[in-house]
N, C-alpha and C positions, 0 to 999 in steps of 0.2 A: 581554636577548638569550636564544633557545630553543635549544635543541641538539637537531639531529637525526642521527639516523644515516643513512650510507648506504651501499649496497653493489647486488652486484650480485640480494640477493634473501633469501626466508626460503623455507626447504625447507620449517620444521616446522608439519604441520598446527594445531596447538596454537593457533601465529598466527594462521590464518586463522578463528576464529571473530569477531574485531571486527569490524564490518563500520560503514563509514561514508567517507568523504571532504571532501577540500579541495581546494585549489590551487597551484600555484607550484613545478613540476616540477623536479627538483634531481637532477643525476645525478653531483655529486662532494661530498663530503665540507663540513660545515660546522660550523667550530670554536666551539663557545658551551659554557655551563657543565654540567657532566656530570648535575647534577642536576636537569635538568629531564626528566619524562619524558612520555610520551604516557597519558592518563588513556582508561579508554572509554567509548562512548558504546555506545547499544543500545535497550535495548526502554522505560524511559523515555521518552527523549526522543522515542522513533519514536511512541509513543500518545498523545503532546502535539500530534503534526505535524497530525491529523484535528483539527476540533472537532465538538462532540456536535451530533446532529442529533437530527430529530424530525419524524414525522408523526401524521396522527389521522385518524380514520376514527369511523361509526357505527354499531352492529349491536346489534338487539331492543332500542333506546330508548335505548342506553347511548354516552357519548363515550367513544373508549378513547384514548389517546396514546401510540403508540409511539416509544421513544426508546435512541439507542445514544451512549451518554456517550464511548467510542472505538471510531469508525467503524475505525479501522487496528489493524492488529494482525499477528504476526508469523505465517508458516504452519503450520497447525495447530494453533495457540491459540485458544480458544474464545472466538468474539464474546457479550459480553452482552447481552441485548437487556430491555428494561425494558417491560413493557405496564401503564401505568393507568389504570382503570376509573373513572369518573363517574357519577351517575343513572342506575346501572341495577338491575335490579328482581329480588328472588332472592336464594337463600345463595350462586349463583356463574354464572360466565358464560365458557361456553366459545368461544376465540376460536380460528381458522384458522392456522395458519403455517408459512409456506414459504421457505427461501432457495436459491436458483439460484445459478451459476458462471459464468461465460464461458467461453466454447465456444474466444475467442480467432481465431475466423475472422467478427467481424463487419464487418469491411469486403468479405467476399465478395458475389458478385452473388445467393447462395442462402444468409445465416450459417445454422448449425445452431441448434436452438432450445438451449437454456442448461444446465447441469452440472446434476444435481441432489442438492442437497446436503443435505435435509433437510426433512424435512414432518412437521408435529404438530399433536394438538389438543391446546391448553391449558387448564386451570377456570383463572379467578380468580377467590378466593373474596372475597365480596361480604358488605361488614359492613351493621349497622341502616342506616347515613347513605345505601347505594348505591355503596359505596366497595370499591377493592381493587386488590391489584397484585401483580405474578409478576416474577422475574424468570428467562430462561431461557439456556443454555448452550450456544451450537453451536460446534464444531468446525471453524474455515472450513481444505475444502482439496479439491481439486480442480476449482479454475478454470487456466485457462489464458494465459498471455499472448497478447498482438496478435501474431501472426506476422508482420502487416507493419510494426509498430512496436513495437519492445521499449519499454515502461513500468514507470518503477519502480515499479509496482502492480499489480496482479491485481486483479479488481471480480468484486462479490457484489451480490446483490441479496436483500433481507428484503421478502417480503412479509407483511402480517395482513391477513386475511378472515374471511369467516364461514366455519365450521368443513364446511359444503357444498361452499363454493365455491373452498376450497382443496383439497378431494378429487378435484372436478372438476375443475380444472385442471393437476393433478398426474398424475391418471391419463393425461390430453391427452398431458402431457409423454412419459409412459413408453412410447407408443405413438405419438409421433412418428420418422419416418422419411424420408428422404431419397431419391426414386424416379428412377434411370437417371445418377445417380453413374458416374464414367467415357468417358459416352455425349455428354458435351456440357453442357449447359447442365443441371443435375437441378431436378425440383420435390417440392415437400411431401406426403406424402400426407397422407389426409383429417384424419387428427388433429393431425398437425403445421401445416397451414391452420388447422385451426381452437385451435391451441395459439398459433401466432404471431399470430393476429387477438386474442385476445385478453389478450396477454400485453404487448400495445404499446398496450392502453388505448385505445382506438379509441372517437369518439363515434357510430357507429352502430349500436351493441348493438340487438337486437330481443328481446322474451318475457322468459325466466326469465334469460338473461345481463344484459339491461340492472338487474334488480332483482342477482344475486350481483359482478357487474364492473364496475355502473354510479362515476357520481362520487360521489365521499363514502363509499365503503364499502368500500374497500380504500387501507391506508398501505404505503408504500411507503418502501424508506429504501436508500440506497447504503450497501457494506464494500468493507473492501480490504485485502488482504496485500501487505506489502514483497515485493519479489522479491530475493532473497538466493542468487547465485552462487559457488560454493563455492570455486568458480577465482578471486575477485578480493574481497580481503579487506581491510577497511579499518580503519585506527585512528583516532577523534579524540576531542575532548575532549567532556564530556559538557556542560560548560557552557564558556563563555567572554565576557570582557564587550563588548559593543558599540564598536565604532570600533576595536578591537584587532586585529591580523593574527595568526591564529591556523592551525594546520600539523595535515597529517593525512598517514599512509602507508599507500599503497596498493599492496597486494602482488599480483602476477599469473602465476598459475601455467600452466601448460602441461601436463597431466595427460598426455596423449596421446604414442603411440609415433613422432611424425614433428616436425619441426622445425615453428614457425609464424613467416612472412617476413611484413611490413608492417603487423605492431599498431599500432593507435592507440588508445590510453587517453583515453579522454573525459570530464569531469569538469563535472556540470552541477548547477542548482539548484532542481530544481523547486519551486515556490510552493504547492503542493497538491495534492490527491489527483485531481482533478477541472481542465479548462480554465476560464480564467474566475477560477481563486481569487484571493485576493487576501493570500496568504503573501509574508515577506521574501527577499528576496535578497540577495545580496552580489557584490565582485566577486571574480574568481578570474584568479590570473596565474599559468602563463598556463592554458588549462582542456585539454591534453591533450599526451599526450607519444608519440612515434614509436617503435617496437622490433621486435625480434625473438626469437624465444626457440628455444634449442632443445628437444627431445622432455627430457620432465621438468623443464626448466629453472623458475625461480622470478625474479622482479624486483622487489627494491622501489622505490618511486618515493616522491618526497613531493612536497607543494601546499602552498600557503599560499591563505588566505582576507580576505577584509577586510569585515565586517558590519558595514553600516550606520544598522541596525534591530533595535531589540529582538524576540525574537520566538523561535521553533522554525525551525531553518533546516535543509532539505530536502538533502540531499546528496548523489548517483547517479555513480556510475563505472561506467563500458561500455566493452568492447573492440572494437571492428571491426578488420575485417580489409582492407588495400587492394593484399596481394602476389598475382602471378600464379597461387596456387596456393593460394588461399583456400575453405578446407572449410565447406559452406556450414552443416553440421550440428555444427559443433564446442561442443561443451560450453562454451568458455572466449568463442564472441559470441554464444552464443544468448541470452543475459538480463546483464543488472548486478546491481548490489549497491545495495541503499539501506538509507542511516540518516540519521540527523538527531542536530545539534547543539542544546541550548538558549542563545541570545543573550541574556544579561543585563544590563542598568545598571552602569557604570563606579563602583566603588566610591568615594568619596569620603574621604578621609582627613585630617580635622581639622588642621588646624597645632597644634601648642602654641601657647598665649601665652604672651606675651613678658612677662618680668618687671623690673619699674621699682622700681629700688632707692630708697633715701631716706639722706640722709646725716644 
């Protein structure tokens, strides 16, 4: 049996930097042994949640293979990104690189073309065989969540090109603009046309586009930042084993100078970074709890989990609001919190044998 605490909440920042979740809402007091405590989870087990990707591309003869061992990572931690070089010809081979942001309005009827986060040309130096590999260091931050859907991620996008054609389309970028914003319905002006046609891969390139944006010559690779809201903080375990119900608390503050009436704490699982993944799940009893908080006030709440699958398991707490007086800017439902647990194999634990005496 686990022992949790409970009460009506944790004031102290200190708390709020675990961040993670479970299930099984518990709003009185439960007697179990004093020694068991909450372990944390964090930036481990959240760079386990992605697995490593990989694209390739072809530029002046050469195969390059771009690769990000952890596509996730926390904000402002620098994604790696790995380029290797094949049959190509020379002491070195400068390749193109670009990573973009989300704008966070692409389900608008006009999204804005993308953050920009970062542009370089890189050498990789190229030994006798045509061989060679860099690794490089970005900084992912300033994307934005889905305004119409909060996600426990933020998305990035790495591009490698030829080192033209990444200048090209970068400068596109910086001189994209948005014409009669306000007015109704806006359109693109000319570089931002011609920044969004070619940044969505299109197969009717014509001229020198079709040879710097055509297929095969630009890789392409999805990132993604946890979103981590400071208002709702979460404790669990970093590992736990398989078939076991397993507890996490989740704390939810109220920073702000006015009461907030009809919180609902949401407590969900998602399976990857992307629709479509095929990460585990677990169940969660039950996945959200009703409240109220006043101006400064603090709540903690706990969950219990029950995985059924080995694996990295995704874990997001979100607040909504469903009272009459719900602020639609409020710091505490504009984003969640995501971390992830790792789901282990049940330990097995030998019997002694049995000892057969002789008379």
């Amino acid at each position: 049996m686990l022992h949790f605490e409970s009460g009506p909440g944790l004031g102290d920042d200190s708390c709020m930097r675990n961040h993670g979740l479970v299930a099984f809402v518990i709003t009185t007091a439960v007697l179990v042994p004093a020694a068991a405590h909450y372990l944390s989870a964090g930036h481990d087990q959240v760079v386990k949640f992605a697995t490593a990707t990989t694209s390739t591309l072809e530029l002046a003869g050469a195969k390059i293979e771009a690769r990000l061992e952890h596509p996730l990572v926390d904000p402002g931690e620098s994604l790696r990104i790995k380029l290797v070089a094949s049959s190509a010809v020379g002491k070195r081979l400068d390749v193109g690189l670009l990573v973009y942001g989300s704008k966070g309005d692409e389900d608008d009827r006009v999204p804005s073309p993308p953050v920009g986060v970062a542009h370089k040309t890189v050498s990789i130096a190229i030994d006798a065989e045509g061989n060679g590999s860099i690794e490089i260091a970005i900084p992912l931050a300033g994307a934005v969540e889905n305004r119409y859907s909060p996600s426990p991620f933020t998305s990035y996008e790495v591009l490698v090109m030829a080192p033209r054609a990444a200048t090209k389309l970068d400068r596109l970028r910086r001189n994209s603009a948005l014409i009669g914003e306000g007015e109704g319905i806006p359109e693109y002006n000319a570089s931002a046309s011609k920044f969004m046609n070619l940044y969505s891969w299109r197969h009717d390139l014509q001229g020198e586009d079709a040879t710097l944006f055509g297929e095969g010559v630009v890789a392409r690779l999805d990132a993604h930042t946890r979103t981590i809201n400071p208002a709702i903080a979460i404790e669990t375990p970093s590992t736990t084993e398989v078939g076991k119900v397993f507890a996490v608390a989740v704390t939810v503050k109220n920073a702000s100078r006015k009461p907030a009436r009809g919180l609902v704490l949401d407590v969900e699982t998602p399976i990857g970074v992307v629709d479509g993944a095929e990460g585990i799940e677990a169940l969660v009893m039950p996945d959200n709890a009703t409240f109220d908080l006043d101006a400064g006030e603090s709540r903690r709440f706990q969950f219990r989990v029950m995985p059924d699958q080995v694996g990295v398991l995704g874990l997001y707490a979100r607040v909504t609001c469903n009272g009459d007086d719900c602020d639609d800017d409020s710091a505490l439902t504009k984003s969640g919190t995501f971390d992830a647990t790792e789901i282990v194999k049940a330990q097995v634990v030998d019997e002694a044998p049995s000892i057969v005496g002789r008379k």
